[in-house]
C-alpha positions in Angstrom: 0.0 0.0 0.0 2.6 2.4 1.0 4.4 2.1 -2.5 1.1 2.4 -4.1 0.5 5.9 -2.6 4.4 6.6 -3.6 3.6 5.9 -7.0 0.3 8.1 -6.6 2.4 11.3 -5.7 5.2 10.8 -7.5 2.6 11.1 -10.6 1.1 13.4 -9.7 4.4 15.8 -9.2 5.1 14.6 -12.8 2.0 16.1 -14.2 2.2 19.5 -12.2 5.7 19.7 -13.5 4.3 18.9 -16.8 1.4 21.1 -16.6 2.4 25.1 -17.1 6.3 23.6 -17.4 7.0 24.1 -13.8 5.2 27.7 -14.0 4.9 29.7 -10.9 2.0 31.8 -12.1 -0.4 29.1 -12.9 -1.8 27.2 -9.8 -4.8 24.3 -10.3 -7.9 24.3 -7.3 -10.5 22.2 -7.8 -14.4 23.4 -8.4 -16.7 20.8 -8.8 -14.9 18.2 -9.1 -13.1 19.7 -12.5 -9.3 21.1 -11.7 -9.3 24.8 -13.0 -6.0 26.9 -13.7 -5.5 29.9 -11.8 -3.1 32.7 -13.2 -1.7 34.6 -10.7 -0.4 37.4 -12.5 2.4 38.6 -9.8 4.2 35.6 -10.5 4.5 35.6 -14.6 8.4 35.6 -15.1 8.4 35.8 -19.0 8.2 37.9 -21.3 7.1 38.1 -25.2 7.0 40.4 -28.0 4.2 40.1 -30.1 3.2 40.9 -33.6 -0.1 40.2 -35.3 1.1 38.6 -38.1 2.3 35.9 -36.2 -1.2 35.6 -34.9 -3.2 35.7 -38.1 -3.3 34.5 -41.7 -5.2 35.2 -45.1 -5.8 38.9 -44.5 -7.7 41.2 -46.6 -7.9 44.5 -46.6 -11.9 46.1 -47.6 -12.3 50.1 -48.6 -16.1 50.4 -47.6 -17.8 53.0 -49.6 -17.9 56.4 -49.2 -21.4 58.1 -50.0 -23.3 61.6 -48.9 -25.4 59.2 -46.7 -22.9 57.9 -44.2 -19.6 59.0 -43.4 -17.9 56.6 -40.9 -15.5 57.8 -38.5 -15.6 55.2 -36.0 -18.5 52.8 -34.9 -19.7 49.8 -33.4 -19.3 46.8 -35.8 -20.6 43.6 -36.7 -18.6 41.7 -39.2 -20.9 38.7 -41.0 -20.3 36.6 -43.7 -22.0 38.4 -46.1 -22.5 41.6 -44.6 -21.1 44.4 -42.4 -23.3 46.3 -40.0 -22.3 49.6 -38.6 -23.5 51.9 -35.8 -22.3 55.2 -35.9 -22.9 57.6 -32.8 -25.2 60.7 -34.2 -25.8 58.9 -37.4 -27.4 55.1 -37.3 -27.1 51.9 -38.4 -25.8 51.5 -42.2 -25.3 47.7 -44.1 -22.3 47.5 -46.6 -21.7 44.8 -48.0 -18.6 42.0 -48.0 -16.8 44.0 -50.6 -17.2 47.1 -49.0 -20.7 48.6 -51.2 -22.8 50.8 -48.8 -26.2 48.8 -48.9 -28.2 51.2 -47.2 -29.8 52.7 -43.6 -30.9 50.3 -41.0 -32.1 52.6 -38.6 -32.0 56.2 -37.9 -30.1 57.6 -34.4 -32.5 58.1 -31.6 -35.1 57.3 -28.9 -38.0 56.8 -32.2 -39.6 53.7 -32.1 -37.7 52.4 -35.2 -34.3 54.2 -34.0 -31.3 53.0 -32.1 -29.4 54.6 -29.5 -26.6 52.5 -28.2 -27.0 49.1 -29.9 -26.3 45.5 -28.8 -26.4 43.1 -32.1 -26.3 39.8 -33.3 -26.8 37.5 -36.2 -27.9 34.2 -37.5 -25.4 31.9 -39.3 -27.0 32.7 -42.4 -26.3 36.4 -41.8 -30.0 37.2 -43.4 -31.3 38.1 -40.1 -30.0 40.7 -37.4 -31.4 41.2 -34.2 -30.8 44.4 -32.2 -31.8 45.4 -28.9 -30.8 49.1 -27.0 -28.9 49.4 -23.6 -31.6 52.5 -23.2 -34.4 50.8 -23.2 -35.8 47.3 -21.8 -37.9 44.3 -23.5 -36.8 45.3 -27.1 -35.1 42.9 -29.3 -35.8 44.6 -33.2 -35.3 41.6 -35.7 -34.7 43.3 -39.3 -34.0 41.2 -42.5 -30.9 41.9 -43.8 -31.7 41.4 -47.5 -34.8 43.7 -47.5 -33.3 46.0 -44.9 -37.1 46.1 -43.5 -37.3 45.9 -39.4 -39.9 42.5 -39.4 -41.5 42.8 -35.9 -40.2 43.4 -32.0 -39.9 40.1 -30.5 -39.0 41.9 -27.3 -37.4 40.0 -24.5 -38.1 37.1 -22.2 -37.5 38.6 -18.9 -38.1 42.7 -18.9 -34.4 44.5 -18.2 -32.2 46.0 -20.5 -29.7 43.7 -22.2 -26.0 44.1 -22.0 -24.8 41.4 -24.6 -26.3 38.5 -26.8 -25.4 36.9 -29.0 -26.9 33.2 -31.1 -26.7 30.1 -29.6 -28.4 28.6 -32.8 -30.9 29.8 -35.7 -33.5 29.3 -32.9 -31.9 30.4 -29.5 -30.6 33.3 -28.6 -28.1 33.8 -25.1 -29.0 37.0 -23.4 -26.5 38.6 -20.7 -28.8 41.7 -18.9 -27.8 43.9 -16.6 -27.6 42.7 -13.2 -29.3 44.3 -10.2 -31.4 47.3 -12.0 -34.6 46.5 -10.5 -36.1 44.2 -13.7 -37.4 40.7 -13.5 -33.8 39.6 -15.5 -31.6 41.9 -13.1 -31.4 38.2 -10.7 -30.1 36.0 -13.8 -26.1 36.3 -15.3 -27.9 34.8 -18.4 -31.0 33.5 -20.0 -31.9 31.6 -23.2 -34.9 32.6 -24.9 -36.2 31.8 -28.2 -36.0 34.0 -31.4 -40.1 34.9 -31.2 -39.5 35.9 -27.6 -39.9 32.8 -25.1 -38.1 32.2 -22.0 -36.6 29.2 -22.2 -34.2 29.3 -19.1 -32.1 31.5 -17.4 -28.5 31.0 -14.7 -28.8 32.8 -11.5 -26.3 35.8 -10.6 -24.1 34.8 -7.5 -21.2 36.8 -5.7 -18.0 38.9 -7.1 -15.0 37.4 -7.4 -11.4 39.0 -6.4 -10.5 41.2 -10.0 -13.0 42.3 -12.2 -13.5 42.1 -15.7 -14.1 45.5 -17.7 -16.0 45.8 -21.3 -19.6 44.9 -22.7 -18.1 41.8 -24.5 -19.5 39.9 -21.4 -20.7 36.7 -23.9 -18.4 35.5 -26.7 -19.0 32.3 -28.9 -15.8 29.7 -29.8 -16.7 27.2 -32.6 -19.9 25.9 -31.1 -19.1 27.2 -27.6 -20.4 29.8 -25.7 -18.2 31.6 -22.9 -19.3 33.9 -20.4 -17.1 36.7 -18.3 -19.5 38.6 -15.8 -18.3 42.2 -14.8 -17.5 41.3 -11.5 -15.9 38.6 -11.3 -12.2 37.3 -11.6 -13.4 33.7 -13.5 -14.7 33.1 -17.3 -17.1 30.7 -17.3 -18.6 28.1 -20.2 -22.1 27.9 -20.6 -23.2 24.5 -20.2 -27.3 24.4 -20.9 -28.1 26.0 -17.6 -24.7 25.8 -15.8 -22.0 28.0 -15.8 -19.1 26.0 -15.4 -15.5 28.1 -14.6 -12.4 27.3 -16.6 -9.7 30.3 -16.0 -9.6 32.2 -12.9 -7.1 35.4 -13.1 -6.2 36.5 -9.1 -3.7 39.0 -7.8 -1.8 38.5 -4.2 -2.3 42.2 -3.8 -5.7 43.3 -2.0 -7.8 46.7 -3.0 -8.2 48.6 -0.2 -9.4 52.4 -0.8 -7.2 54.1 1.4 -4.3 52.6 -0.8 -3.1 54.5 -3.7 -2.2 51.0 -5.7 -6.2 51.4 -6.6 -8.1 48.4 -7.2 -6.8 45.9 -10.4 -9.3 44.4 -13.1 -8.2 42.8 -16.4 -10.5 42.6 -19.6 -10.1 40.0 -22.1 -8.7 41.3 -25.5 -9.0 38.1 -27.5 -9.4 34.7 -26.7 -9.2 31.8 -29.2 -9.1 28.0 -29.1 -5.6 28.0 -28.4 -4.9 31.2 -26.0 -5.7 34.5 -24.6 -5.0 37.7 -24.5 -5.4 39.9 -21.2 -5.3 43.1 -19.9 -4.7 44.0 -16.7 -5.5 47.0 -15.2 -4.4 49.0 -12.0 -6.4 52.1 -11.4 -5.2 54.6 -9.0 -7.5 56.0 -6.8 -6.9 60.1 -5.7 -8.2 61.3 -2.4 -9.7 64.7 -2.3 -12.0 66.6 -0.6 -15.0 65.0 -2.5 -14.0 61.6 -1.7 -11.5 59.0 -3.7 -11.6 59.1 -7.7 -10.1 57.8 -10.8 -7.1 59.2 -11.6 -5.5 57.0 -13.6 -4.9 53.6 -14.8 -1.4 51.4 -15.7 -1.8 48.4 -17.5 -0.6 45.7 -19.2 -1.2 42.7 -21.1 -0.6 39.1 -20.6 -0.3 36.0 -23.2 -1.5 32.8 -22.1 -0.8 29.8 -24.0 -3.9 26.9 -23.3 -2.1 24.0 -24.7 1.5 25.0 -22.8 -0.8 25.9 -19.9 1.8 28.8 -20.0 2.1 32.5 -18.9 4.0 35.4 -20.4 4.2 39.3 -20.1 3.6 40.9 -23.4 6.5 43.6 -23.7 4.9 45.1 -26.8 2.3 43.8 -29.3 2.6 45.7 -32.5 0.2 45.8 -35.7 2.9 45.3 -38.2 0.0 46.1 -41.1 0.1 49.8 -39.2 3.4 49.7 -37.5 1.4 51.1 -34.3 0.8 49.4 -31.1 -2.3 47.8 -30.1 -4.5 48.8 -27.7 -7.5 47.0 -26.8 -10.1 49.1 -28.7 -8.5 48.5 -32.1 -9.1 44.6 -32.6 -12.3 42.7 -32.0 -12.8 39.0 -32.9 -16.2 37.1 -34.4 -15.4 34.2 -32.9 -12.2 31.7 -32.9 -10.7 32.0 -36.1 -11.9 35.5 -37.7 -11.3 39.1 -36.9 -11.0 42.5 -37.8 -9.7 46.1 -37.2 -10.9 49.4 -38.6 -8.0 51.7 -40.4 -9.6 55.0 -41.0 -8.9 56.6 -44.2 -6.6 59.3 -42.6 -4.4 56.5 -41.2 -4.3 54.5 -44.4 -2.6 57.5 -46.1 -0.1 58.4 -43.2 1.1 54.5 -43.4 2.0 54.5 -46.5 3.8 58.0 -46.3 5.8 56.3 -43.8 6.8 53.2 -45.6 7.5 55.3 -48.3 10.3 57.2 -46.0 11.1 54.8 -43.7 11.4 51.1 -45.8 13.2 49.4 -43.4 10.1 49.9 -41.4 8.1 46.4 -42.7 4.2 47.0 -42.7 3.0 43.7 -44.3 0.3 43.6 -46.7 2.0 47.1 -47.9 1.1 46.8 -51.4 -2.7 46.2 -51.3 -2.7 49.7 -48.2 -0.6 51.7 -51.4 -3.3 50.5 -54.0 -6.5 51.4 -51.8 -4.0 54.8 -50.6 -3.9 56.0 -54.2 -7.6 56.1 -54.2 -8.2 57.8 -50.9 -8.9 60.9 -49.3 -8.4 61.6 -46.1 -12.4 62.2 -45.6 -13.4 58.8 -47.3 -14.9 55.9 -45.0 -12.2 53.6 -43.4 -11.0 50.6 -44.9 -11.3 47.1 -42.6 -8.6 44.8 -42.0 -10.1 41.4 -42.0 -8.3 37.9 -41.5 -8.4 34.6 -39.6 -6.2 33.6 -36.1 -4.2 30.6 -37.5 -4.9 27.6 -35.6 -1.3 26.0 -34.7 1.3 27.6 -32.0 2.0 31.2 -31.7 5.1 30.9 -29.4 7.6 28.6 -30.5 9.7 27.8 -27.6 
């Protein structure tokens, strides 16, 4: 018996050494009976440079159209796969379509019954149908057909509340994430699934806050066929498991937020996550005392690579966007889902690029010949062009 349990824990120091490679930063506890990593992000030794060529493959570049009717400085996008929705602040929501032809006006900007405010969309894997709801306003969920541009009914929501995020389960289902503890009969659930002509189907309870916090709307986010959830409030993503939310990464800090403390209080939000790793950014906002009480004064942050597979920290020293030659930050790339993103270039940009590759051409911006072409044909008031591509599946860090 006694070399039995030997055996036992001599094993099972071979697979903690083998899990993370003997890394300090990643820690396993057990929830549920399922052993979940936990990135401690004091304790992350290494560190990376990072380009995003390395991360992505068969990019294109796509010069949406300029007209009198919609002049696009920056938005809210939804990239399908055959067309590319657009709120604008001030101005609505426009349809172009997958090579870049304005299609027309989805909705005017505004509190009007067919207008949109501050959108939250989604659509179905045929891309014919888009359904939009309004952070303003509760138990509206507009479902518009995309080849007709005409708004077909209000299907409305499940649970009155205002919605934060959704996005499709299937052609049939969509995943709601409202906003938790506004008074509504939805502000108690984290989620619910409802069904696209607006019946409750079933919904996961809200429970308590976590150690960090997790910043951004992108609270739901879908990976091949599926869905991940990260609450504000909480240092843990969660998968959604028909009405379970089961935990599988937990980011914690050894350093406690107290508000007399002028560290301030640290929160990470997830950049991009893929089948194979993600991207984090950690945040450490300092808190000022004055006579009006403790405010924001700033924030220092970082960003963190974690390889799944390696099970494998690192500190990103600089991530650069080698089709700019600028840094990334984490409102300049948003993802679909696993393997497709894309990045909006405004037309002012665009120009300046290829100025500088011009002048500097030791300076390598890939994909430098298609920005020169679509350049030659700018202005610096036309609408932006959008870099599109897919995250290659094999390993990004080659050890």
């Amino acid at each position: 018996m006694r070399i039995l349990i030997i055996i036992f824990y001599l094993s099972l120091a071979l697979l903690c050494s083998c899990l993370g490679k003997n890394d300090r930063s990643i820690k396993y506890i057990e929830i549920n009976g399922c052993t979940i990593p936990e990135l401690i992000i004091e304790e992350i030794k290494d560190s990376i440079n990072l380009k995003l060529s390395e991360l992505v493959e068969n990019v294109d570049f796509i010069k949406l159209q300029t007209t009198p009717e919609v002049q696009i400085s920056n938005g809210k996008w939804l990239i399908g796969s055959e067309h590319i929705i657009v709120f604008c602040q001030g101005q609505g929501l426009f349809q172009f379509s997958w090579n870049g032809s304005f299609i027309r006006k989805l909705a005017g900007f505004g509190t009007g019954p067919e207008e949109i405010m501050s959108p939250v969309m989604c659509t179905d894997s045929n891309n014919s149908t888009l359904y939009v709801s309004d952070l303003i306003r509760s138990n509206q969920i507009l479902k518009i057909d995309l080849k007709s541009g005409r708004i077909i009914e209000n299907i409305g929501t499940a649970r009155r509340g205002r919605i934060q995020d959704m996005i499709m389960f299937n052609d049939t289902t969509l995943v709601i994430a409202p906003f938790v503890g506004d008074g509504h009969s939805s502000s108690n659930l984290f989620i619910y699934f409802q069904n696209v002509k607006g019946d409750f189907i079933n919904g996961i309870p809200s429970f308590g806050e976590g150690g960090l916090f997790i910043l951004g709307s992108n609270l739901l986010s879908k990976i091949g066929n599926q869905v991940n959830y990260k609450p504000a409030g909480s240092d843990t993503l969660f998968r959604v498991i028909e009405d379970m939310l089961n935990p599988y990464f937990i980011i914690c800090s050894k350093e406690s937020y107290n508000d007399d403390e002028p560290s301030g209080k640290k929160s990470f939000e997830v950049i991009l996550e893929t089948q194979g790793y993600l991207i984090l950014k950690i945040f450490q906002l300092r808190v000022a005392n004055s006579l009006r009480g403790s405010r924001p004064q700033d924030q220092k942050s970082h960003m963190i690579f974690f390889d799944k597979k390696e099970m494998k920290a690192y500190n990103i020293s600089s991530f650069v966007n080698d089709f700019t030659g600028e840094k990334i930050s984490s409102g300049q790339i948003s993802i679909k889902n696993d393997n497709y993103f894309f990045m909006l270039i405004d037309a002012f940009s665009l120009i300046k690029i290829v100025e500088m590759q011009r002048s500097e051409p030791d300076n390598t911006i890939q994909g430098i010949d298609r920005l020169s072409v679509l350049a030659n044909s700018s202005t610096e008031n036309d609408n932006p062009v959008l870099l599109v591509g897919q995250f290659k599946l094999g390993n990004i860090i080659k050890n």
